[in-house]
C-alpha positions as CSV (number, residue, x, y, z in Angstrom):
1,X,8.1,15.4,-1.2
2,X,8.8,11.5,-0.9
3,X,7.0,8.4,-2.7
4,X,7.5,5.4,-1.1
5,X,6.5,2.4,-3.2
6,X,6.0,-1.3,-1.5
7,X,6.1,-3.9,-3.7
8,X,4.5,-7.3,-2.9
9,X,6.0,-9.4,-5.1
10,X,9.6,-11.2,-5.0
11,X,10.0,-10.6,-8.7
12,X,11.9,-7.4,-9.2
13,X,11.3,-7.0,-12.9
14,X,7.9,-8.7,-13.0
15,X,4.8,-7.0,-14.0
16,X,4.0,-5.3,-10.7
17,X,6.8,-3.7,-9.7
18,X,7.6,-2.6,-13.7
19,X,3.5,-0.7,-12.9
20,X,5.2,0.2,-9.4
21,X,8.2,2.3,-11.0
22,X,6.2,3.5,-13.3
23,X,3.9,5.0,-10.9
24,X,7.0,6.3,-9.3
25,X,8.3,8.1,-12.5
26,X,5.0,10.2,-13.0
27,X,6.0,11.5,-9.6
28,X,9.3,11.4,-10.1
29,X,8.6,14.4,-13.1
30,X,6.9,16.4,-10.6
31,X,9.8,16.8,-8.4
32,X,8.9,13.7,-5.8
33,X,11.8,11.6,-4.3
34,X,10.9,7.8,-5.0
35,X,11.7,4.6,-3.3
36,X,10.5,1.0,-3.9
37,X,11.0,-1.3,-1.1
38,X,10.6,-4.8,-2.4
39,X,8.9,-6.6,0.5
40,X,10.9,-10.0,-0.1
41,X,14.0,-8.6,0.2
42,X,13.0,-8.3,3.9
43,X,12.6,-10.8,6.7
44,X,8.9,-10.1,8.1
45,X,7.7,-12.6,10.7
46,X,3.8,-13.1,10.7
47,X,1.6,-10.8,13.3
48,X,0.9,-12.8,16.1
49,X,-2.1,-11.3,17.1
50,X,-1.1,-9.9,20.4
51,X,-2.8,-6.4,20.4
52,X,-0.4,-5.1,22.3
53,X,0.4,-2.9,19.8
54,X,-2.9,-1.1,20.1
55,X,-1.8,0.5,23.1
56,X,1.8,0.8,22.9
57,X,1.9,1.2,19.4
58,X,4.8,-0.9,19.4
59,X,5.4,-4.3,17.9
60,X,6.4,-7.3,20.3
61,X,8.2,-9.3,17.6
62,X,11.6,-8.9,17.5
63,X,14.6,-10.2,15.2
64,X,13.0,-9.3,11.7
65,X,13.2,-6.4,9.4
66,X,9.7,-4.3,10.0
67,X,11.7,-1.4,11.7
68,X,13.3,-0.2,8.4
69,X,9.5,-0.7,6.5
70,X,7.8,1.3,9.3
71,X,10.5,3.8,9.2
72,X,10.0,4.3,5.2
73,X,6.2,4.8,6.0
74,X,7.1,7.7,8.6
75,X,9.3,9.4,6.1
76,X,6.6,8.9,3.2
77,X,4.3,11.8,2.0
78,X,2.6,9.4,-0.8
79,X,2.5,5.6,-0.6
80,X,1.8,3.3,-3.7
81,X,0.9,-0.5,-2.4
82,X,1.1,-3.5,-5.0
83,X,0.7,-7.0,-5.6
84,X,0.1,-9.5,-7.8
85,X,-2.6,-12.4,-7.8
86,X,-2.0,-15.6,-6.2
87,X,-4.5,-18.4,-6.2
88,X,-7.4,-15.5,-6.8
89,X,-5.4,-13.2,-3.6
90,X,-3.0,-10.7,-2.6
91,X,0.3,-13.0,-1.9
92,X,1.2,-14.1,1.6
93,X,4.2,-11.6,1.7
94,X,1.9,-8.4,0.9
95,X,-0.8,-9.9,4.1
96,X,2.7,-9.9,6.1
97,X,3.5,-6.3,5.2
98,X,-0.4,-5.1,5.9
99,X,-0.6,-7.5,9.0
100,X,2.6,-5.6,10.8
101,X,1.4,-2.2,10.0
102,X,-1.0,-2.5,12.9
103,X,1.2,-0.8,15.6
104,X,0.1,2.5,13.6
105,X,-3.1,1.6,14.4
106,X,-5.8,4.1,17.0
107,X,-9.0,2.6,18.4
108,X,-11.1,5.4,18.4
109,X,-14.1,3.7,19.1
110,X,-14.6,0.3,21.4
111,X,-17.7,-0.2,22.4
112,X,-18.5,-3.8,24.2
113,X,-22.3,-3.1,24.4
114,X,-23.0,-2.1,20.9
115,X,-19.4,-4.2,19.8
116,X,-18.5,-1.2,17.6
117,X,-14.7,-1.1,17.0
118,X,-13.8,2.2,14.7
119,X,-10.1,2.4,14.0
120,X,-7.9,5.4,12.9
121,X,-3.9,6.0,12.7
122,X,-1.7,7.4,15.0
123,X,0.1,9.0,12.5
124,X,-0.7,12.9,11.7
125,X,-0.1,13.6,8.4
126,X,-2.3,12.2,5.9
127,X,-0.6,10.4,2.7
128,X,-2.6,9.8,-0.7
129,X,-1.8,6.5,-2.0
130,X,-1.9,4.3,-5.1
131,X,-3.2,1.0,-5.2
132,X,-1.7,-1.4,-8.1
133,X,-3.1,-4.5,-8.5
134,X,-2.1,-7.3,-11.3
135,X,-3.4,-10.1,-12.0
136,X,-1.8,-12.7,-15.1
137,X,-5.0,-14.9,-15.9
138,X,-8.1,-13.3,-14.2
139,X,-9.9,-10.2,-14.8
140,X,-10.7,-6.8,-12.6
141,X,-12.8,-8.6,-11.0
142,X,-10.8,-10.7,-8.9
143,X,-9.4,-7.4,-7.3
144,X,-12.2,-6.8,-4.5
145,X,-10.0,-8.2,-1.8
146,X,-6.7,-6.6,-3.0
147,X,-9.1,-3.1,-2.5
148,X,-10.8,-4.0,0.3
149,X,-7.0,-4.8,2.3
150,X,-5.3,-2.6,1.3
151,X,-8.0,-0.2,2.1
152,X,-7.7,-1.5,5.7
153,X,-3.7,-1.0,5.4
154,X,-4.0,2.7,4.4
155,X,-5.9,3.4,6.9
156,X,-3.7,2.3,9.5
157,X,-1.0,4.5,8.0
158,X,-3.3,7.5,7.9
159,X,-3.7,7.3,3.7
160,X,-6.0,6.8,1.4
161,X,-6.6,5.3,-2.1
162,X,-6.7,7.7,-4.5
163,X,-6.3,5.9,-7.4
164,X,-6.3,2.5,-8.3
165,X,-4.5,1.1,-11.0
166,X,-5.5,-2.3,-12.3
167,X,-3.8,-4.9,-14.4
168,X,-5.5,-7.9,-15.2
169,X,-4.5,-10.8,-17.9
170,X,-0.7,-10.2,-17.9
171,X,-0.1,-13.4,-18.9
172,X,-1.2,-13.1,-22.7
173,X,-0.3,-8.9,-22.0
174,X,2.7,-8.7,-20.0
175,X,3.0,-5.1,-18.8
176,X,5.6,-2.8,-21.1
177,X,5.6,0.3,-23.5
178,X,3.0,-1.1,-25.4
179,X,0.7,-1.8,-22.5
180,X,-2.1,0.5,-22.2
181,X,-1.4,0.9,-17.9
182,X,2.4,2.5,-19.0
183,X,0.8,5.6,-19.5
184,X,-2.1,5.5,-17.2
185,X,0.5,4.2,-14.3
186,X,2.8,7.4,-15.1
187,X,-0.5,9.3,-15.2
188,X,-1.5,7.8,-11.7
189,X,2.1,9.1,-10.5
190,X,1.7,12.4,-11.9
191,X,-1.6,12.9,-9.9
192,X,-0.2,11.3,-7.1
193,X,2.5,14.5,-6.8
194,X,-0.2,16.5,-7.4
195,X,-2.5,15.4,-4.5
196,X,0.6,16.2,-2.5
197,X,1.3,19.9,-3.4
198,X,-2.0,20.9,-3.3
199,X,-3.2,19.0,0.3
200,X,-6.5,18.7,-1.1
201,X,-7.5,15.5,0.8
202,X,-10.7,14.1,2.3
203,X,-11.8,15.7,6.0
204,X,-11.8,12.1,7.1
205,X,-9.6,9.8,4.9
206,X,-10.6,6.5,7.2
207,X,-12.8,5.0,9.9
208,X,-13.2,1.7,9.7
């Protein structure tokens, strides 16, 4: 069993990715493998809006680092996504990450009379997911769009969000052992492990 954690921030020890590996350690005491790819350490050139990818399933762009990401998304059985809030948003370098996941996309429905476009994922096995979401002077609810994205990500990858955990205010409660999410995060990992062992997941994960 593998957990693959993304982390959209470029601060390694800031409050999302501490709520990241903490996610990772709940499944980490269930017997999961971890990893946490920290998105800035990699060189991801914006989508370009081709959709070529939708029928190749394979990205045009070339000379950046999205192979190894995709790769770590193959090998997943769980994915946890964060980020923090910038300017009342996910940052620009989580949109890159959920931009180039498109070559998993499948149009499963594209219908020019009715202008229905239903999208699955080309990928088979179905991955629960985490969603963590921090935010340093707002409160929960300035998370709709980090949901409503990341939703949109998961889907291409064939996931879902099981659980979301949310950290607004961090910058009067910056996240540590004294923070209430330190134990709900670990929780959230814990359940994440769980969801994988058992393979109790929705009939239909996504269709959007």
């Amino acid at each position: 069993m593998r957990v693959v954690a993304f982390c959209g921030s470029c601060h390694k020890n800031g409050n999302t990715a501490k709520t990241l590996k903490r996610v990772l350690a709940g499944a980490q005491s269930q017997g999961a493998e971890t990893e946490i790819i920290y998105l800035g350490d990699y060189h991801i050139k914006p989508c370009t809006g081709c959709r070529v990818c939708e029928r190749t399933h394979q990205c045009t762009i070339k000379g950046d680092d999205i192979d190894p990401i995709h790769d770590a998304i193959r090998r997943a059985d769980a994915v946890v996504a964060g980020t923090p809030t910038y300017y009342g948003d996910i940052t620009g370098l989580y949109k890159l990450f959920v931009d180039r996941c498109y070559p998993f996309v499948e149009v499963v429905r594209h219908d020019a009379k009715t202008r229905e476009l239903v999208f699955g994922s080309i990928l088979k096995n179905i991955k629960p997911g985490v969603m963590v979401a921090v935010s340093g002077g707002m409160g929960p609810e300035i998370f709709d769009s980090h949901r409503k994205v990341t939703s949109y990500c998961f889907n291409d990858i064939n996931a879902y969000i099981m659980r979301e955990v949310l950290v607004p205010y961090t910058t009067w409660t910056p996240v540590n052992e004294e923070h209430p999410v330190w134990q709900e995060a670990f929780d959230a990992g814990v359940e994440l492990a769980g969801r994988v062992k058992s393979g109790d997941h929705p009939e239909v994960v996504n269709e959007i």
